[in-house]
N, C-alpha and C positions, 0 to 999 in steps of 0.2 A: 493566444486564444485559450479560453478555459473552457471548454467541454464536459458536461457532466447527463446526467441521466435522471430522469425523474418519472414516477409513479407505481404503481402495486409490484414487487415482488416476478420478474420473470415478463410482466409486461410495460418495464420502460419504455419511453421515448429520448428521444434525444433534446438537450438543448446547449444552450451557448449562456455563459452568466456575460453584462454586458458591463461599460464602461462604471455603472454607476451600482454597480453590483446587483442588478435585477437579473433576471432568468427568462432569455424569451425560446422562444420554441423553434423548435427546427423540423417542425414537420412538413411545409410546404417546400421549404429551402430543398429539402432532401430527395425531394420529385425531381431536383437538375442534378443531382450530384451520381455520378457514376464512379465505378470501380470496387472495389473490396473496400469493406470497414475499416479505419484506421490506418489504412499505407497510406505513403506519401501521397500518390497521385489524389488522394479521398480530403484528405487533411487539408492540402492546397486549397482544392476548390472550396470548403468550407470559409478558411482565412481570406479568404476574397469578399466573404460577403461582411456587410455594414448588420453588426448586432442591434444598431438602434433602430433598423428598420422592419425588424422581426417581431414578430407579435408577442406581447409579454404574457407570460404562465402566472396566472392566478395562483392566490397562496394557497398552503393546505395541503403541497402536494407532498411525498417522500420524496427523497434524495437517495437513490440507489447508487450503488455501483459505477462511476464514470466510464465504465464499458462493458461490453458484454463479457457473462460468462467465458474466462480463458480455456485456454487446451493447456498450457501450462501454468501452474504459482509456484515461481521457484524461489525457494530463500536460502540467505545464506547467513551462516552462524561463525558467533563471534568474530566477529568484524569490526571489533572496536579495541585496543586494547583495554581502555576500563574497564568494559564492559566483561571481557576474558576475564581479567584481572579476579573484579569483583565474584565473578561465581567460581576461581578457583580453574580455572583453563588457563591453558594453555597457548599464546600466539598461536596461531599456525601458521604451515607453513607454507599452502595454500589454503581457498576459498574451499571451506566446508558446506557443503549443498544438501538440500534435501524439498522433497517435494510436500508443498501444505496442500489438504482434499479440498477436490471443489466443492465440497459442501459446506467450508468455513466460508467460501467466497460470501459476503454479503455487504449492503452499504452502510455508511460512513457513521449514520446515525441508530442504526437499527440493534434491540439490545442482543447483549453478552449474555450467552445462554451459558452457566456453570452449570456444566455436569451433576446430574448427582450424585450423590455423596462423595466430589472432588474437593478437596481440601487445600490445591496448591494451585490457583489458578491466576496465571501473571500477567503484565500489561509489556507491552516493546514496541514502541514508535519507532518506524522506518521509511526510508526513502524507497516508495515503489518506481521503477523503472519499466514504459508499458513499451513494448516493440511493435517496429508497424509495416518490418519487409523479413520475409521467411531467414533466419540469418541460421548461417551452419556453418562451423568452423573460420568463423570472421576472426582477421588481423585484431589487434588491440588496436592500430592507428586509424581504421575503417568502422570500428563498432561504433559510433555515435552516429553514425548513416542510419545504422536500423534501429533506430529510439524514434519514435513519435513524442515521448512527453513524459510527466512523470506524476506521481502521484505519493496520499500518505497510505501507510497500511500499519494495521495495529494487528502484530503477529503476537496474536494472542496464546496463551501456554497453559498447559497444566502443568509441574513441575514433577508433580507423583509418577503423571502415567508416563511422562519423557525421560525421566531417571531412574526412575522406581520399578519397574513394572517389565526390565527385562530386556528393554531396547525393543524399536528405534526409538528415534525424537518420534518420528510422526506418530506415535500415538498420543505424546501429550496436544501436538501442533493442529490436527485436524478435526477437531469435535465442530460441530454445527455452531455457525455464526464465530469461528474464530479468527476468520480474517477478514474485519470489515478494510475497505476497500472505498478514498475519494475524500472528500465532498470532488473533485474536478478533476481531471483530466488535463493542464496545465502543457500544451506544446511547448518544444525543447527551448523555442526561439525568445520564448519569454524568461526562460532559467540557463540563462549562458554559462555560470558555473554550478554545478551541481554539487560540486565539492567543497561547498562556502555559503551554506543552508543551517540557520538555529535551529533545533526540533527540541520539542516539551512534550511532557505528559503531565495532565494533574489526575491527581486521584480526591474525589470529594474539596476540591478546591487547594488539595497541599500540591507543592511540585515535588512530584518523585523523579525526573526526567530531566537535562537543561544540559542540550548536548551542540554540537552541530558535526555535521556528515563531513569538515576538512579531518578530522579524526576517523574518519575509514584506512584500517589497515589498505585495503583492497577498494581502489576506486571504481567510479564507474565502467570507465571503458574498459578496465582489466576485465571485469566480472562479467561485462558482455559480449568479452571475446571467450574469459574460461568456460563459463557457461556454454555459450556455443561447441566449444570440442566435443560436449558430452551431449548435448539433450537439441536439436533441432528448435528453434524459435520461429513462432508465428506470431503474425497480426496481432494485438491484443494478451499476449503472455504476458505476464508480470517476474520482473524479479523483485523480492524483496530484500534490501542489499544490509540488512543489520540493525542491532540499536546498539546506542550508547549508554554508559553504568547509569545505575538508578533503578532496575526494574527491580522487584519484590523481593525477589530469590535474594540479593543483592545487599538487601536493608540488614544495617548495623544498628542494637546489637542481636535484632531476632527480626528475621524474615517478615514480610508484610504479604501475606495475598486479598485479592479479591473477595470479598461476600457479598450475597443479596442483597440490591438496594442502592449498590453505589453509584456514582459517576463519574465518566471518565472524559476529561477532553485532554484532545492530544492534537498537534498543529505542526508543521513546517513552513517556512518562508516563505512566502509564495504562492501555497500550496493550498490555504485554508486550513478547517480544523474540521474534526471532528470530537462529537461532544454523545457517548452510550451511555444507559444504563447497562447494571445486572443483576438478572432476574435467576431466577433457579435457585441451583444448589440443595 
């Protein structure tokens, strides 16, 4: 089932994309469906109903976020060896964590606000991981119990203010609209390995990106059992579990970032794409 969300800003609805890739709407569906958003018990009754019987959503609309605002966006860095490699890091030796502001939360299509006067502003396709049962201190062998599904996320960067500027990461990580978020919501049962997923970026139609997630240092279930030791997980949290070499910082033989104007689509298997400008700067 692919789950996604659609219209203005803060007042989505829900809908379901359907066998032939239309969009129909889940508002009346949702008058029978009981339980919290996104757990299992919620999720179930959804995948029981027939998409083609659902009333189809007129064009026109935005594609936000495939769920609601989280309580968590947790990402985790360098989690690829390339990707380490390229910017001069280090392996590690466990999952590097840090939390992105909910005010990058945004969707899939909506543009890349560059700071201004930001000069180092970077693109990272990753595999979002959305959870859908409170997990705390989960086994590695039990964590795929609490994943609902998964999704793309573009952990967008400023370079300057995450290296430059004094520490942490999160100040280059969290500026407004840095973590768009979907086109869908993709339940687990359709993406049986997670670990065996292409992902791309293009930037203005070159590929800067052309990776797949069997190259995580740190797999899924690892990271959502590490995860869990430290931060409580809810309904709808996101991990974002890494990108692979290719982002801007990265480019031989002089760095490439972001400017006004550009476009950026970025896709995983499965998963759909997304496709932003950037505006600002």
């Amino acid at each position: 089932m692919k789950l996604l969300r659609y219209g203005d800003e803060s007042l989505e609805k829900w809908g379901v994309l359907d066998a032939e890739g239309n969009i129909r709407t889940l508002d009346d569906a949702l008058l029978h469906v009981t339980g919290d958003v996104l757990t299992p018990g919620w999720l179930a009754q959804l995948q029981k109903l027939d998409p083609a019987k659902l009333p189809l959503l007129k064009a026109g609309h935005r594609i936000g976020p495939p769920i609601p605002r989280p309580l968590n966006f947790v990402c985790v860095g360098l989690n690829y060896a390339d990707h380490a490699a390229e910017t001069g890091g280090k392996i590690p030796r466990e999952p590097i964590l840090f939390l992105k502001s909910l005010s990058a939360f945004c969707g899939p299509h909506d543009d890349i606000i560059i700071p201004p006067g930001a000069r180092k502003t970077d693109w990272e396709v990753e595999l979002g991981v959305v959870i859908s049962a409170r997990a705390s201190r989960v086994s590695e062998a039990q964590a795929l119990d609490y994943v609902g599904g998964y999704t793309i996320v573009n952990d967008v960067s400023e370079r300057e203010y995450q290296t430059e500027r004094g520490g942490t990461w999160d100040k280059g990580k969290g500026c407004d609209n840095f973590g768009p978020v979907g086109p869908w919501l993709v339940t687990k049962d359709e993406i049986p390995d997670p670990q065996n997923l292409r992902m791309f970026c293009e930037v203005d139609g070159q590929m800067m990106q052309d990776g797949t997630t069997a190259n995580m240092i740190f797999g899924v279930k690892m990271l959502v059992s590490y995860v869990s030791q430290f931060i409580t997980l809810y309904p709808g949290d996101i991990i974002a579990t890494g990108t692979p070499a290719g982002v801007g910082m990265g480019r031989k033989p002089e760095p490439i970032y972001l400017r006004r104007g550009q476009t950026l689509r970025l896709g995983i298997e499965g998963l759909g794409e997304q496709r932003a400008k950037t505006i600002g700067g």
